[in-house]
C-alpha positions as CSV (number, residue, x, y, z in Angstrom):
1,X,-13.0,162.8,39.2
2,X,-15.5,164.2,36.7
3,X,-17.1,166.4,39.1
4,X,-13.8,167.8,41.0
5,X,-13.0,168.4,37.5
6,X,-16.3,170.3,37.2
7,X,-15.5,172.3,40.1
8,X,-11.9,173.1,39.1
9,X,-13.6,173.5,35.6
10,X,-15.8,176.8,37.6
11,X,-12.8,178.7,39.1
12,X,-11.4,178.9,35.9
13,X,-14.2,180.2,34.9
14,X,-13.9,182.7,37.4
15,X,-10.5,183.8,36.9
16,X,-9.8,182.0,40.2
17,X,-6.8,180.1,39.3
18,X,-5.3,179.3,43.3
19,X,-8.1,176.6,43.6
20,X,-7.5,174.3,40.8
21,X,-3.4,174.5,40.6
22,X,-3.9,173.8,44.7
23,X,-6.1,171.0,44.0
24,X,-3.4,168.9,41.6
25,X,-0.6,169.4,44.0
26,X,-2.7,168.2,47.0
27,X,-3.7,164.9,44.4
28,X,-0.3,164.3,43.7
29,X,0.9,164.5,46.9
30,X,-1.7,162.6,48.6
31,X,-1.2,160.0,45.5
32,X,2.5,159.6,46.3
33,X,2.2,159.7,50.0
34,X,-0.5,156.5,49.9
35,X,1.9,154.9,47.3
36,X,4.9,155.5,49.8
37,X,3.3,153.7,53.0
38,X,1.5,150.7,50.5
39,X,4.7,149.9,48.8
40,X,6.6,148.5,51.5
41,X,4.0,145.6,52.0
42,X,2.0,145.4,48.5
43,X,5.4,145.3,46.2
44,X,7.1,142.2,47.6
45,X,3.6,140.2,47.1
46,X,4.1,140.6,43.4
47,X,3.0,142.6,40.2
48,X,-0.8,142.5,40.3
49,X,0.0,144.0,44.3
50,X,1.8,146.6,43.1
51,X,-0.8,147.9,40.5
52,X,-3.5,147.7,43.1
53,X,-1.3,150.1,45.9
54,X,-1.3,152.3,42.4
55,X,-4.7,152.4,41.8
56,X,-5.4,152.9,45.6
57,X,-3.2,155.9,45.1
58,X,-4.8,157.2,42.5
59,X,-8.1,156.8,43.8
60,X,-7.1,158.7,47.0
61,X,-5.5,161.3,45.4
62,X,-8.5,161.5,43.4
63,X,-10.9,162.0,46.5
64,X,-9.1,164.2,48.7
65,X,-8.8,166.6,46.0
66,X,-12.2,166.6,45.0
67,X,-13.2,167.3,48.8
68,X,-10.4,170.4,48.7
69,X,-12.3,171.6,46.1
70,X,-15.7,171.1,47.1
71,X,-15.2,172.4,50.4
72,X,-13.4,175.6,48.9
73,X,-16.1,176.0,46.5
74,X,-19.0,176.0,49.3
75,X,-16.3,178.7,51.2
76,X,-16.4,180.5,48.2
77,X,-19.9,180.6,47.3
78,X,-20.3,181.8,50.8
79,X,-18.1,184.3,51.0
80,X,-18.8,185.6,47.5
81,X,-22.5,185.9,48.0
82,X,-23.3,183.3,44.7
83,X,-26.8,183.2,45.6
84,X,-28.5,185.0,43.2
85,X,-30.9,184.2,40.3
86,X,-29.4,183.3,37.4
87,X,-29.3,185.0,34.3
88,X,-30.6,182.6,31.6
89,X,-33.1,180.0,32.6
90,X,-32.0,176.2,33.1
91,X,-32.4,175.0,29.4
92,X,-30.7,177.7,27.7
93,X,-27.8,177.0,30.2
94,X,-27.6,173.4,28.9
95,X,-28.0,174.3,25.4
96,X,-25.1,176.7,25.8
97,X,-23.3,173.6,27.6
98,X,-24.3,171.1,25.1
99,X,-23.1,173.6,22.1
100,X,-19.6,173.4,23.6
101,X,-19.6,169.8,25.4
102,X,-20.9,167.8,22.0
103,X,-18.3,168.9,19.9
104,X,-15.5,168.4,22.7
105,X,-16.7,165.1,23.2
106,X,-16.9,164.2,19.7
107,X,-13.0,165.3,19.5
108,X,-12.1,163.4,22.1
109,X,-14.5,160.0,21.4
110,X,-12.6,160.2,18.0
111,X,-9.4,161.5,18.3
112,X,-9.2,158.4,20.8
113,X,-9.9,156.2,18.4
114,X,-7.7,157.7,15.3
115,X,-5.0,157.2,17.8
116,X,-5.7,153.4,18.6
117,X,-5.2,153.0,14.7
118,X,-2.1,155.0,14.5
119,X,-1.2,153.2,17.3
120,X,-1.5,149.7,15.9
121,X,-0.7,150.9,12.2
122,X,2.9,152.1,13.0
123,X,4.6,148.6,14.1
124,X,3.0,146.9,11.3
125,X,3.9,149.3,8.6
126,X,7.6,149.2,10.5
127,X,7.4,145.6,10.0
128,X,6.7,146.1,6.3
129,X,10.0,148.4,6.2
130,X,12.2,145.7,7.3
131,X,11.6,145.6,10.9
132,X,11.4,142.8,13.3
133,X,8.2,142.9,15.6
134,X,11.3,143.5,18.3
135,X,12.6,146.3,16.3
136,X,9.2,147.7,15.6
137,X,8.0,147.9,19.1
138,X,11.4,149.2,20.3
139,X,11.6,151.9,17.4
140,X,8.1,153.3,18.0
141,X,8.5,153.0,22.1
142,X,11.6,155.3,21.5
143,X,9.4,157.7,19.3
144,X,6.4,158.4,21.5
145,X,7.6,157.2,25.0
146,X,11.3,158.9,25.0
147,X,11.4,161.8,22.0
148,X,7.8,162.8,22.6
149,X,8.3,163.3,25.8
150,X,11.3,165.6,25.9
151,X,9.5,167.6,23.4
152,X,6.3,168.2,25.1
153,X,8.3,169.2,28.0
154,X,9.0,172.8,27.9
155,X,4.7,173.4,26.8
156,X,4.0,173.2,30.2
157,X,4.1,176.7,31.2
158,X,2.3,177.2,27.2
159,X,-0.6,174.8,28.7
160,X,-1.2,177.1,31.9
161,X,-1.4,180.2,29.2
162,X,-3.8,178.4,27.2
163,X,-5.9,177.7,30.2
164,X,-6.6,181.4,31.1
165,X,-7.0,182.3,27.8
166,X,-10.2,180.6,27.4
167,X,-12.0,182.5,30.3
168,X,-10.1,185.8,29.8
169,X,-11.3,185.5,25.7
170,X,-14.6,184.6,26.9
171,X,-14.9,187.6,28.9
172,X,-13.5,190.2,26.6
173,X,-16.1,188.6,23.5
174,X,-19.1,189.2,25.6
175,X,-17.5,193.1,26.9
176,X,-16.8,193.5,23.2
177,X,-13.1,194.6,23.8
178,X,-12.0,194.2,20.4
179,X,-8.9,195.9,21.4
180,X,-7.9,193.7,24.8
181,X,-8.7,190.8,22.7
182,X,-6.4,191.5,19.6
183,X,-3.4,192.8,22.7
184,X,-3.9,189.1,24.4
185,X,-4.0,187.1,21.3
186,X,-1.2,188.7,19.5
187,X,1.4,188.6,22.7
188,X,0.4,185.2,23.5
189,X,1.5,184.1,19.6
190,X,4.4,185.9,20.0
191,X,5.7,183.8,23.6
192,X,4.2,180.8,22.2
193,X,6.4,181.0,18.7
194,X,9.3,182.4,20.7
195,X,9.2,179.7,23.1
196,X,9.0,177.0,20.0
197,X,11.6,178.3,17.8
198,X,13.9,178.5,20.6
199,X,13.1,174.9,21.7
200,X,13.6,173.7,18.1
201,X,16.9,175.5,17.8
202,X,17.9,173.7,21.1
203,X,16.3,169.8,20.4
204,X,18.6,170.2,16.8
205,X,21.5,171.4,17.7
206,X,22.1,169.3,20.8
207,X,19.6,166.5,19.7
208,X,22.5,164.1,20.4
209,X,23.9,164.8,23.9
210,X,20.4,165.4,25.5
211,X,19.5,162.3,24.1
212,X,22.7,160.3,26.0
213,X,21.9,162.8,28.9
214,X,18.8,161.8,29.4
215,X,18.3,158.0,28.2
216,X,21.8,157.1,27.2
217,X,20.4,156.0,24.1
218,X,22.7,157.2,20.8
219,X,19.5,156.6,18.9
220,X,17.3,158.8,20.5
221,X,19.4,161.8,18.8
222,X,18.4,161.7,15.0
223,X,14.3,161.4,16.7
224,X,15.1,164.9,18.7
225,X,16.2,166.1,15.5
226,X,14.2,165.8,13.0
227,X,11.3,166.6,16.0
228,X,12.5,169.5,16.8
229,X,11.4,171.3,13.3
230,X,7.9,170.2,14.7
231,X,8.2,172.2,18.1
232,X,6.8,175.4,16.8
233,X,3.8,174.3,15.0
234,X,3.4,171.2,18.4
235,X,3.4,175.2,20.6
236,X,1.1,176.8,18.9
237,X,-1.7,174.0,18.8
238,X,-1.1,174.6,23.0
239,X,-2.5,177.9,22.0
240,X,-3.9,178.2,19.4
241,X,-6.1,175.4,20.9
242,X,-7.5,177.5,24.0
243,X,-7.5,181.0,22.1
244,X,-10.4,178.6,19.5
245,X,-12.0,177.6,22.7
246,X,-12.4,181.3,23.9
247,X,-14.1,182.2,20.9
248,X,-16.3,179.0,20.6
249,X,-15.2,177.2,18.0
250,X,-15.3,173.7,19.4
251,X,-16.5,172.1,15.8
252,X,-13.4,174.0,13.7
253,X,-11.1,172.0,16.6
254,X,-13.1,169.0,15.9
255,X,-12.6,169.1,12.0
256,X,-8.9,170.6,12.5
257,X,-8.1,167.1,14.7
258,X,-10.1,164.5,12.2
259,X,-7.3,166.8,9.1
260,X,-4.3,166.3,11.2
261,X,-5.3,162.1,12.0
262,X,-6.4,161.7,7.8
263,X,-2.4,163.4,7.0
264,X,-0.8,161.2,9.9
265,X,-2.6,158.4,8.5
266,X,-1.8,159.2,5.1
267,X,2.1,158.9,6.1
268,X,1.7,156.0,8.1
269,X,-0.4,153.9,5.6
270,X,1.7,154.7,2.4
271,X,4.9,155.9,3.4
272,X,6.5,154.4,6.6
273,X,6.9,151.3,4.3
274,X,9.2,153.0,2.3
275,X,11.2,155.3,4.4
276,X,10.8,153.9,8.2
277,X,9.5,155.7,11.4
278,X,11.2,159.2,9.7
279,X,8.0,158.9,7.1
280,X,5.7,159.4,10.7
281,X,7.9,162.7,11.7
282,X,7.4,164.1,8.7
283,X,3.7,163.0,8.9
284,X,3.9,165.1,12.0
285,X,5.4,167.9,10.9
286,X,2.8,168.3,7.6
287,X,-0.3,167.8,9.9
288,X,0.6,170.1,12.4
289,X,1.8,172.6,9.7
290,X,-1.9,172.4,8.1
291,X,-3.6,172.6,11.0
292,X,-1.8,175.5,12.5
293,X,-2.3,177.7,9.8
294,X,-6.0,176.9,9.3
295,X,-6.6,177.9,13.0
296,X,-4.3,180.7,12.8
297,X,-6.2,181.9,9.6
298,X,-9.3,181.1,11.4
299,X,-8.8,183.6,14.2
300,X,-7.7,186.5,12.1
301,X,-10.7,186.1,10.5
302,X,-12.8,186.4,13.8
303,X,-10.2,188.5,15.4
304,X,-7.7,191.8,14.5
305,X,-5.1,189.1,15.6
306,X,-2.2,190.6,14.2
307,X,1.6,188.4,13.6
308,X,4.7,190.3,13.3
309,X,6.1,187.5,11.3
310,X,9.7,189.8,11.8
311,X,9.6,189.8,15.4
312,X,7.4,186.2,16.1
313,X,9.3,184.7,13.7
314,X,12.4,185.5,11.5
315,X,14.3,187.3,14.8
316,X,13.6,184.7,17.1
317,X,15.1,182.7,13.9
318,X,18.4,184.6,14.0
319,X,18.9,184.4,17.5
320,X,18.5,181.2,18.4
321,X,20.5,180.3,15.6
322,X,23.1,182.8,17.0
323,X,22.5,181.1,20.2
324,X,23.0,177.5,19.6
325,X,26.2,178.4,17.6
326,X,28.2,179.8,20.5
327,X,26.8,177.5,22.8
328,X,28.2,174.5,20.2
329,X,31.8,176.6,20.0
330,X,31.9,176.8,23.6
331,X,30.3,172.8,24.2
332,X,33.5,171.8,22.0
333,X,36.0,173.6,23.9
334,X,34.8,172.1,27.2
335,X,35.8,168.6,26.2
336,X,38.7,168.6,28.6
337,X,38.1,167.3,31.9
338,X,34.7,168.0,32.1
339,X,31.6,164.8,32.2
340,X,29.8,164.9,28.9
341,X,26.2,165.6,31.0
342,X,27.6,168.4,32.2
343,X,28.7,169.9,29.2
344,X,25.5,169.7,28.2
345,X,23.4,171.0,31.0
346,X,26.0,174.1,30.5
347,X,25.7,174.3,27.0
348,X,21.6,174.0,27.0
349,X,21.7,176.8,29.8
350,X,24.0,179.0,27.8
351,X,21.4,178.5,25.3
352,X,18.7,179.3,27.1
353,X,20.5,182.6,28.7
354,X,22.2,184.0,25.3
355,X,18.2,183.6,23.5
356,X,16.7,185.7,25.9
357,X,19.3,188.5,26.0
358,X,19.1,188.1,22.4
359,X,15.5,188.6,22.2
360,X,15.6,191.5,24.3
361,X,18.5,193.4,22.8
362,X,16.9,193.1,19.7
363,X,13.4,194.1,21.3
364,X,11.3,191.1,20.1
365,X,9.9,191.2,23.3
366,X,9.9,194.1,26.6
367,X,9.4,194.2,29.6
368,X,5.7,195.1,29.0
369,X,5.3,192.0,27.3
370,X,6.9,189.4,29.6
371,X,4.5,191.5,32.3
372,X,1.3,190.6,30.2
373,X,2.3,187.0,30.0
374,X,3.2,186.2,33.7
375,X,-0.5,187.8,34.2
376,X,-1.2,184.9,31.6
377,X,-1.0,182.3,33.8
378,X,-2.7,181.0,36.3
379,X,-1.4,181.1,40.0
């Protein structure tokens, strides 16, 4: 696993995106298919079967995609002609390596265990609230396995932008294109807050019916909601996080993550005894407020990154708001012979449809700049 993920970790690198994204739909498919043919015979022999034909799934998916990408590294390398000297000498390469890889690991060795604590602070300070251990559980299992989820969703095509913007920063530092970096940075703020403002817009008006859409839970709705004011600031970590990493500032993300876990804490400890799990969105929504703006006043400060807070922000504001508004008169005058989940799907597509002609119309973004983004990411 760790050294496909070096190899994966190379082509990025590289600007050679058709490897890696290759490489995680051959794993997923070759975890599924061994899955599919064990499940008939491990599944009926009981529980502990069935989480052994998992892990065997796993563990092939694992090794077929790291031979995919070995063997189109070595048919790279080949064809490419990587045999040359290197550059720099052995031990500065590890230094350079170690620079970046120390503070990484020191985010994730920590931000691993701030989480365990969250984790096993939350039910306890629910049970302080009021709670049963029942109600606890069942209250923060609808919080981070049903909410969080829907939330993170749409950041997936933000994650693949964030991904080539560490190699493509990289590059343009070392050319000393002061201008191709301020152009990359500034576009890719203005998808990322476009992208979470129209989210949040869309998670608060209709926080209700997506949450009986999708779980048929009436109490997931008032989660969505209040969430939803986090989706812009949850967006531009995606980003903001890769656009740090381009210009090598893995010890400001380490002290950014252990700010963001002392605020969550901070919530948790003192004030989820007093107002419930809504203290921990809250929580959320401060700590990923902060931290946000300290990496965004960071990179201005290393960058000409430059924020049209008019068109990044209080347009997309308007029009989403514009948006959801219609979509909701229209939603309530569908109520006649039409199935709730439909309704919805409609109503979240209008959505979708009316924000982007909006956004266009009132030229927050062009053609240019949905150009400069699909170039974003990765193939």
């Amino acid at each position: 696993m760790y050294a496909g993920s070096c190899i994966r970790g190379c082509f990025l690198g590289m600007r050679q995106s058709n490897v890696p994204a290759a490489s995680q739909v051959i794993e997923q498919l070759a975890r599924m298919s061994v899955i599919f043919l064990l499940a008939k015979n491990f599944i009926p022999r009981g529980i502990e079967a069935a989480a052994t034909a998992a892990i065997l799934g796993t563990c092939a998916g694992e090794i077929i995609s790291f031979l995919y990408v070995l063997f189109s590294y070595r048919l790279f390398k080949t064809k490419n002609r990587l045999n040359k000297k290197p550059v720099i000498s052995p031990i500065k390469s590890l230094i350079m390596i170690m620079t970046m890889a120390l503070p990484l690991t020191a985010n994730r060795v920590t931000g691993s265990l701030l989480s365990t604590v969250e984790n096993i602070m939350i039910p306890e300070k629910l049970k302080a609230y009021g709670m049963t251990s029942v109600e606890a559980i069942s209250s923060y299992g609808q919080l981070t396995g049903m909410a969080m989820p829907l939330l993170m969703f749409p950041s997936s095509l933000l994650t693949a932008i964030s991904v080539s913007l560490v190699p493509a920063v990289s590059e343009a530092i070392a050319k000393r294109n002061t201008s191709s970096i301020s152009e990359t940075l500034t576009k890719s703020m203005l998808f990322t807050l476009i992208t979470g403002i129209g989210t949040a817009g869309l998670f608060v008006t209709f926080s209700d019916e997506i949450g009986l859409m999708i779980y048929n839970e009436a109490e997931i709705g008032p989660l969505l909601f209040q969430m939803g004011f986090i989706c812009p600031f949850l967006y531009c970590q995606v980003t903001l996080s890769g656009i740090l990493n381009g210009l090598g500032e893995q010890m400001f993300i380490f002290r950014n993550s252990l700010i963001s876990s002392a605020i969550n804490i901070f919530f948790i400890f003192f004030l989820i005894p007093v107002y419930g799990i809504y203290a921990f969105t809250v929580g959320m929504f401060v700590s990923m407020m902060t931290v946000s703006l300290l990496a965004i006043s960071k990179i201005i400060t290393k960058t000409e990154l430059m924020i049209d807070i008019v068109n990044s922000v209080i347009k997309p504001i308007i029009c989403i708001s514009a948006s959801c508004l219609t979509a909701r008169l229209i939603y309530n005058h569908l109520s006649v012979g039409i199935p709730n989940k439909i309704q919805t799907i409609l109503s979240v597509i209008l959505t979708g449809v009316f924000y982007c002609i909006l956004l266009i119309e009132t030229g927050c973004i062009t053609k240019k700049d949905i150009n400069m983004i699909i170039k974003r990411i990765p193939k």
